[in-house]
N, C-alpha and C positions, 0 to 999 in steps of 0.2 A: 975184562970189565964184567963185575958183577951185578947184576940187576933183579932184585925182588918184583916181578912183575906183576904179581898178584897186588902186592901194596903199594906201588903204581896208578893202577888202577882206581885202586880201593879208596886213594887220597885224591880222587877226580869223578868221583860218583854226584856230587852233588851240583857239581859247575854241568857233568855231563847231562844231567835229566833237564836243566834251563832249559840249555839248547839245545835238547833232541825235542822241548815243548814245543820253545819257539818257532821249530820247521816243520813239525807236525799240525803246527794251527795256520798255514797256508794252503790252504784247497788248491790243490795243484794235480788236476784231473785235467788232462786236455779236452780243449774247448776250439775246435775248427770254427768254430761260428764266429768266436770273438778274436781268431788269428790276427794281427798284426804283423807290416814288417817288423818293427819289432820286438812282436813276441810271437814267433811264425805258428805257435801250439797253443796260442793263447796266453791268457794273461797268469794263470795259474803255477806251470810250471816253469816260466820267465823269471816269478816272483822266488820261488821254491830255489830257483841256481842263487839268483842275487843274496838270498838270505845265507846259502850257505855259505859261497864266496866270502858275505861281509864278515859272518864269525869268523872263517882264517884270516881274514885280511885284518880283524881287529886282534887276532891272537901274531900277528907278524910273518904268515906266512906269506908266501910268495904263489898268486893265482892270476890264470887268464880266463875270463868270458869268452869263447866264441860263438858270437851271434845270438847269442843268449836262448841257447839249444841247447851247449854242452860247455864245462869249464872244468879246469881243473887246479889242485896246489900239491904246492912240490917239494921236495925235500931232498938232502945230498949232495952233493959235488956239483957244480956249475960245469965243472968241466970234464965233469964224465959222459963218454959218447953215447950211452947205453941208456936204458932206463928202465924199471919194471912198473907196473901198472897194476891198479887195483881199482876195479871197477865196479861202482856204482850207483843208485838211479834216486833221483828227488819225486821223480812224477807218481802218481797214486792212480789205482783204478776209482773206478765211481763208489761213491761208496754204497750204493744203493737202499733198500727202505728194512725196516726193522729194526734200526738202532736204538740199545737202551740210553743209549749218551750222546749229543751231538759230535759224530763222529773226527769234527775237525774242531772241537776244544779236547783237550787230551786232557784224561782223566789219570792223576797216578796214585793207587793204589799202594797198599802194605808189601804188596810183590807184585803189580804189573804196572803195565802204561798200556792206557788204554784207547785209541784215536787209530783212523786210516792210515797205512803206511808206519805204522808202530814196527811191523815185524817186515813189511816189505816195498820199502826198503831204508825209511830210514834213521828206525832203530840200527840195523846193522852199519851202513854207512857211515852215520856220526858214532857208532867205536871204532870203526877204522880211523879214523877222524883222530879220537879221543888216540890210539894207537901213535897216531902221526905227532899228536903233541907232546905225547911221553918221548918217542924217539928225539922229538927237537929240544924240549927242556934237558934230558940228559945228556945231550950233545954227542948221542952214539954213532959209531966212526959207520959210514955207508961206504960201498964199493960204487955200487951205480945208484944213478937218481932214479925217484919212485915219484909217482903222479898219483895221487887219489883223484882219479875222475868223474864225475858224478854228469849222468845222460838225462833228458828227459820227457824219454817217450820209450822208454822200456817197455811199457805195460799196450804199445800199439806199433810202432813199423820201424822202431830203433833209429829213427830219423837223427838226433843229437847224434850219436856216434857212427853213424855213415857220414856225417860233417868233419864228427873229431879226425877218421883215419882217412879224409878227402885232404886236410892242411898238416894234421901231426905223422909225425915215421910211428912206425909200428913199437911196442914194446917186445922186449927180448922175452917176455913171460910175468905172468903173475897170476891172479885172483878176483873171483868178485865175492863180495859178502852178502849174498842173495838167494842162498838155496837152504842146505845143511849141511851139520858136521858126520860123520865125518871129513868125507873130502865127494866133492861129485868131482872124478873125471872123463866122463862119460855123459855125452845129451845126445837124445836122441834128434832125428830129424823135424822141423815144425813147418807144417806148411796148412794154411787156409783153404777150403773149396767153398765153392759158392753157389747154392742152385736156384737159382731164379727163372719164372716164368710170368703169364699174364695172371691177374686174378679176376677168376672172374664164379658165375657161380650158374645154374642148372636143376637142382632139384625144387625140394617143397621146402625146405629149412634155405636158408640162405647165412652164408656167414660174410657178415659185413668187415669185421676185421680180427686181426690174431695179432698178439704181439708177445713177445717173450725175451728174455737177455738185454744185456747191456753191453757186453764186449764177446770176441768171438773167445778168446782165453778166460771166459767165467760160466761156470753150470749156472743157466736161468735160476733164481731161486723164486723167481713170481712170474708166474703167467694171467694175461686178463684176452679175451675174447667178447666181442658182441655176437647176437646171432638171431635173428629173424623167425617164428614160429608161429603155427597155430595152436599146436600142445604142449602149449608153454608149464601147463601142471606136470602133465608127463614128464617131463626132461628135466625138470626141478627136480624129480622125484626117485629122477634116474640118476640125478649127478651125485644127491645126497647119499643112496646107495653108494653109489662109485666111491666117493669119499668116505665110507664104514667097512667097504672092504679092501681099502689100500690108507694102512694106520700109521704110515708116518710122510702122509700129505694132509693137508689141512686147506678150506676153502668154503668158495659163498655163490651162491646166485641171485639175481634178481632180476625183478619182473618188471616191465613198462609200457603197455602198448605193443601187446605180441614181441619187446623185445626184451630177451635175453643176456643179461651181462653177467660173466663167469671170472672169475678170480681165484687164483690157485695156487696155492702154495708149498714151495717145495724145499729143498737146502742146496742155496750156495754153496759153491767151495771153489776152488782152484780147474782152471781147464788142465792140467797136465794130470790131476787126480779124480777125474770124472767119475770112478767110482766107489765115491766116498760121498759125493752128494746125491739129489733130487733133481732130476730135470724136471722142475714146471711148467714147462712148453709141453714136453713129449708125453706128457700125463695130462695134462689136455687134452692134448690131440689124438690121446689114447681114447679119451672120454668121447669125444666129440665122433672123430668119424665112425662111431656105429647110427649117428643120426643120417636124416634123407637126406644127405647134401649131394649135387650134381657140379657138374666143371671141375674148371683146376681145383677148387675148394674141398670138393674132394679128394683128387688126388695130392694137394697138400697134404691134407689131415692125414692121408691114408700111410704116406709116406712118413709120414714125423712120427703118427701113433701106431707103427708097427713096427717097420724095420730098422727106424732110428731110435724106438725107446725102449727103454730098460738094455742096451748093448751097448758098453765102451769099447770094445775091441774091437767091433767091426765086422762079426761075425755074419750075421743076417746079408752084410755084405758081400760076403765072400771074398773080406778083405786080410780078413785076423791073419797076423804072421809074427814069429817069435823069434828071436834070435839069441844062442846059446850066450854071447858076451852085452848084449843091450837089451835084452828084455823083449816083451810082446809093445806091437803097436795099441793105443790108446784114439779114443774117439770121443771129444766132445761137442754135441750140438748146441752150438752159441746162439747167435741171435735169429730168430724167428720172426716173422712178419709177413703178412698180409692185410692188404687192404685193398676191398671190391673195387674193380674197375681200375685200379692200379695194377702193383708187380705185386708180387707174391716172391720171397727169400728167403733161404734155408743158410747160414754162415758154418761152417764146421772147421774144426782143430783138431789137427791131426799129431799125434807125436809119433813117428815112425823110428824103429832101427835101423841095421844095416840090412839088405837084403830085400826089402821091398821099395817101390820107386812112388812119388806122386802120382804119374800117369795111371800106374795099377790102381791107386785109391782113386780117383776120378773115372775110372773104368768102372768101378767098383757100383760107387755113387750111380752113375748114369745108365747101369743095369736093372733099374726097379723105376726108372721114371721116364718114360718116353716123352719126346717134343718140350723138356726143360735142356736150357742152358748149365752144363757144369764147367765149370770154369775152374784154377788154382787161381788165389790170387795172388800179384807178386810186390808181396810186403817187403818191409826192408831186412825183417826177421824171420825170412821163410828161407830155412838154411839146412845142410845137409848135417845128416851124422857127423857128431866129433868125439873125438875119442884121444887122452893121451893114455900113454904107457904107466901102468903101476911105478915101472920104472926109473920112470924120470926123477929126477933131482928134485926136482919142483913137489911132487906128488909123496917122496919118502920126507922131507922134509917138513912137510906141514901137519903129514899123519905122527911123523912123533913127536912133532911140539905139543899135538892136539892129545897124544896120550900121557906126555909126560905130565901136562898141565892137568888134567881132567882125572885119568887114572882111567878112562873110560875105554874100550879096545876099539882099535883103532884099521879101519881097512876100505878101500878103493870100492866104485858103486858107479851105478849110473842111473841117471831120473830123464823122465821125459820134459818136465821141465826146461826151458829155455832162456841160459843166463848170459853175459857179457864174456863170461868165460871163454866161450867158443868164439869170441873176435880174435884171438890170440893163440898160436897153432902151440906152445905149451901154456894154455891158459884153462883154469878150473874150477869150480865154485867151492868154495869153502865158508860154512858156516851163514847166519848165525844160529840156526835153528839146530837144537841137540837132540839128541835118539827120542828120549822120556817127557819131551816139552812138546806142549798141543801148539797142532798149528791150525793157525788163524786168517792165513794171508787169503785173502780176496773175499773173507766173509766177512759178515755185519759184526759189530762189537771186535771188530781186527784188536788183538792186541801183543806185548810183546812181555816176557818175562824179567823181570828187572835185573834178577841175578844172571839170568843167561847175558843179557847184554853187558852187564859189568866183565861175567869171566870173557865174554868174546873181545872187550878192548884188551886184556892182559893176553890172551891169545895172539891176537892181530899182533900186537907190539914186538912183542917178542919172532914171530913168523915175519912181520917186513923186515927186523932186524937181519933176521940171517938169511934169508931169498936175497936180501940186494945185497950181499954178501957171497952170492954164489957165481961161479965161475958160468 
């Protein structure tokens, strides 16, 4: 059977951008506050499965809701024991401030699409999607059945998919379309620590509160503090300095009654590439603790504005460790908080290799801060190294559909990044993000490349064709 998959594709571009609009315009950010039985994540990405399910269930495939966390549809033999899996996620990070466009009307563009979740994840998804419907209109023969699953709380403790493999059997291997091409088969370790203490304060300055970040897996890209003074000209005068000689932050201060409010701005980007962005907390608190602050408020600050800023590796920690086949560990300080007379919180995300352990990174942590609590915390996505074989079936397979299709070369990688992949001991990420394409995941104006998404459903297509094909 021969199949042009490129024109395939090409003759489903237009039905595909409705419905990647459609489910891009459902703010499907979890919301604990607004939980429901249910909708146990809230009502966002409840809404976000139901819409996807109804497009397959209107195009005639065959889908289950479980609990309305995680669903999936299917395609293939009924009466095949096996099945292969492809996974991935409807739920979106926050989008947080700076958008030139309402992030959750999607914007499309002469060559993009432009909304939250364009590029992660579910521009990729609806081509697998788009993938699944080419496979079933042309009635191409399957060995085993294939699940497009779609999770939704990827972006926090994998909650949907600790459901899925609590009632579904495991799949025999497959994919998620949630990282890049060429193929990741290789994630390194991801684990949270968390340092909290009292807050409280001591000197001549006083800091009433700090806050910074949205998720522990996103680089702060705005930090704001209040802070209590009687040299309130001084320290104006001191931050505006601060910001003329570090030129690619940008910020503001202002004045009220000896109080102090600070705003700062840094660049978002992705926690697994922490250095690529701005930490606006750490540059802060870079600024701040050379002020008279006394208590823990100082030793916050001292702590975020030295040993935690400007270092992803870990270094200042005497954590950094590299490993010849997964790469060096990765350090991003996510969310930041304090507030007087309350706790005071440092969230951090770690991407580890093989070779160094959690307890070591918490050792690490808890060497420059006496009398704080450092704690791991144990999310649902705090999971060890994985790693499959260049070797495997799975991994030759997809690397030369991806060069036959593309002409682009093609070879085996590992990111610290944290995909679906690793649910599945030969599971991988593959795609949609390609070598020469900007990535946009977890920052403001997120968007996704139109052409990239078109060639990734003739990709996909043809790739679940022959994996549920394989022995």
């Amino acid at each position: 059977m021969t199949i042009n998959w490129k024109n395939e594709a090409k003759n489903r571009q237009e039905e595909f951008v409705t419905d990647l609009k459609s489910l891009l315009a459902v703010k499907s950010v979890r919301d604990d506050n607004k939980a429901t039985k249910d909708a146990p994540l809230g009502p966002g990405p409840k809404d976000a499965l139901v819409k996807m399910l109804a497009i397959a269930e209107r195009d005639g495939f065959k889908t289950r809701n479980i609990d309305n966390i995680v669903g999936y549809i299917e395609i293939g033999p009924e009466e095949a024991a096996d099945y292969v899996a492809i996974l991935s996620h409807v739920d979106v990070m926050p989008a947080g401030e700076g958008w030139d466009t309402n992030p959750f009307v999607p914007v499309v563009t002469e060559d993009k699409i432009i909304a939250r979740g364009a590029s992660d994840d579910k521009g990729p998804g609806m081509a697998a999607y788009y993938a699944f419907r080419i496979l079933s209109d042309l009635k191409v023969p399957l060995k085993h059945r294939v699940r497009l699953i779609f999770g939704t709380d990827e972006e926090n403790d994998w909650l949907g998919m600790t459901r899925y493999f609590e009632v579904e059997p495991a799949p025999i291997f497959g994919f998620s379309p949630d990282a890049e091409y060429p193929i990741i088969n290789g994630e390194k370790g991801n684990v949270q620590v968390v340092v909290s203490g009292h807050a409280n304060n001591g000197g001549s300055v006083t800091l009433k509160t700090f806050e910074a970040g949205l998720r522990t897996n996103m680089v702060p890209g705005i930090a704001r503090a209040t802070v209590e003074a009687k040299n309130v000209n001084d320290i104006q005068k001191e931050f505006n300095q601060f910001l003329k000689d570090n030129h690619d932050i940008s910020g503001i201060v202002s004045e009220e009654d000896n109080k102090l409010s600070f705003v700062l701005n840094g660049k978002q980007v992705h926690g697994a590439m922490p250095e690529t962005g701005k930490n606006a907390g750490t540059y802060l608190a870079n600024f701040l603790q050379r002020l008279d602050f006394g208590g823990s408020a100082k030793k916050f600050l001292t702590y975020l504005g030295t040993p935690a800023h400007n270092d992803t590796i870990g270094k200042k920690f005497g954590i950094s460790y590299t490993d010849k086949v997964m790469g060096a560990l990765s350090m991003n300080v996510g969310i930041q908080k304090f507030i007087d007379g309350e706790e005071a919180f440092i969230n951090f995300n770690f991407r580890y290799p093989k070779g160094i352990s959690p307890q070591q990174i918490v050792d690490g942590l808890s060497s420059q801060l006496d009398g704080w609590k450092v704690l791991p915390t144990v999310g649902g996505h705090a999971q060890e190294p994985h790693y499959v074989s260049p070797e495997d079936p799975i991994v030759k397979t997809l690397l030369r559909i991806y060069h036959d299709q593309t002409g682009l070369p093609a070879h085996d990688q590992v990111i610290g990044g944290g995909t679906y992949g690793r649910l599945m001991a030969r599971g991988v990420a593959f795609g949609a993000l390609f070598p020469d394409s900007p990535d946009t995941m977890h920052q403001v104006n997120e968007f996704a490349l139109l052409d990239d998404l078109y060639r990734s459903i003739s990709i996909y297509a043809q790739s679940i064709a022959e994996i549920a094909n394989l022995d």
